[in-house]
C-alpha positions, 0 to 999 in steps of 0.5 A: 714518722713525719713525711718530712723526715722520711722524706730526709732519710730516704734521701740519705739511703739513697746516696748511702746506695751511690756511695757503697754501689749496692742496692737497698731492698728494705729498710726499717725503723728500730730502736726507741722509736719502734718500742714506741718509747721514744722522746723528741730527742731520740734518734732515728736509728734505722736498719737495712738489708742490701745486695750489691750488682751481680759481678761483685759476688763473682770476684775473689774479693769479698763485698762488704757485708755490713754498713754503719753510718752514724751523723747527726740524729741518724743511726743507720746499720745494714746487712748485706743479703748473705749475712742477713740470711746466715742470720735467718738460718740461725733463727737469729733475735736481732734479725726476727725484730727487723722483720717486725720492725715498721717498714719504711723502704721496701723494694718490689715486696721484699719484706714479705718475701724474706719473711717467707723464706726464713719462717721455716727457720724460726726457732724458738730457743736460740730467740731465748737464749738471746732475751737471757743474755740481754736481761742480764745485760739490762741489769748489770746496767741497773746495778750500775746505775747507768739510765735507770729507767731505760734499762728496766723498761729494755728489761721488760721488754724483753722480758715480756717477748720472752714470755710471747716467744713461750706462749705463742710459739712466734715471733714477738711484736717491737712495740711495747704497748702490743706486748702489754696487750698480749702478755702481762695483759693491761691493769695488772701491776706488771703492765703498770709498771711498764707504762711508768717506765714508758712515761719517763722515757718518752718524757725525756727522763731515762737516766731517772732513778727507778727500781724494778718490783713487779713479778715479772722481772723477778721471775722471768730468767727461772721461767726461760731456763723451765721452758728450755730444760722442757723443750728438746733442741730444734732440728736445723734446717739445710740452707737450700732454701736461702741459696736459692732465694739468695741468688733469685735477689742477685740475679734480679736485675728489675728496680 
């Protein structure tokens, strides 16, 4: 990102801060732009954690627990902290990507700090169940026509993470060109159809007409439901762990 935009969107989350008196403790970049297929016209979409002043969790009035501002190529979503970490406890996908997600705010190391407390969270299938549902999301798109080449490289990339989630035993990396590297391994057919569909999309071209054939794709949703029939449900952890992490942030007067 370009000092001079990051310069702009820090300017912007701060006046987000003095509208919604809360105060933000991480922000990162998402979307195209952390995949690393990203064209000149893409938008910033950014995403943020916050917590509010102490006195507004003592009221009987619940604060808002999420945020979405949308205004010219600026895409910004955030949780408010209890909701950020009810999603950890649930080893919730969206959540696990903002944590890999390039870092452009960070408050006195909170970002290391929230991965901390959720790792002992991190589950495996409920991150699979999430990549199945969205697979079949990608290619009910495809079927439809609707950006052809967008939605098979959305298919591939989460196609690819699921196949990291199941070797490794973590959580997968954003960027397409390290789940390349890690997973369908670079000169194989797979790979090169991921870097096609990467050409086209940073070029610009995400409606093109494309048609998936490499194995991965077809092969992938049989591959999740063997590994999930193979594998016992994971035991949930008790969320004393998060109550407290939660109230060291709220009661942490220090900027």
């Amino acid at each position: 990102m370009e000092d001079r935009k990051k310069a702009e969107i820090l300017a912007r989350l701060s006046n987000l801060e003095t509208e919604y008196q809360m105060r933000i403790l991480l922000a990162v970049e998402y979307g195209s732009r952390a995949y690393g297929c990203a064209s000149d016209e893409s938008d910033y979409d950014i995403r943020l954690i916050y917590v509010y002043p102490m006195e507004r969790y003592l009221g009987l009035s619940i604060p808002q627990d999420s945020i979405s501002v949308i205004e010219d190529d600026l895409d910004i979503c955030g949780w408010e902290l209890r909701r950020a970490l009810s999603h950890a406890s649930k080893s919730n996908a969206t959540f696990w990507e903002w944590m890999q997600a390039r870092v452009i705010m960070d408050r006195l190391g909170f970002a290391q700090k929230i991965r901390d407390v959720a790792k002992p969270y991190f589950r495996e299938k409920p991150l699979l169940h999430a990549q199945m549902r969205l697979i079949q999301s990608y290619r009910k798109e495809i079927m439809q026509g609707k950006k052809q080449a967008k939605n098979s490289l959305g298919l591939m990339r989460v196609a690819m993470q699921a196949v990291y989630i199941m070797q490794y035993h973590a959580v997968p990396p954003v960027e397409i060109k390290a789940l390349i590297s890690q997973t369908v391994l670079p000169g194989t057919q797979d790979a090169g159809e991921c870097e096609k569909l990467l050409e086209l999309c940073r070029n610009g071209q995400p409606d093109a007409e494309y048609t998936l054939s490499c194995e991965l794709a077809s092969s992938i949703d049989e591959r999740i439901r063997l590994w999930l029939s193979g594998h016992p449900e994971q035991e949930e952890r008790d969320l004393r762990t998060l109550d407290k992490f939660f109230r060291s942030v709220v009661l942490d007067r220090t900027e």
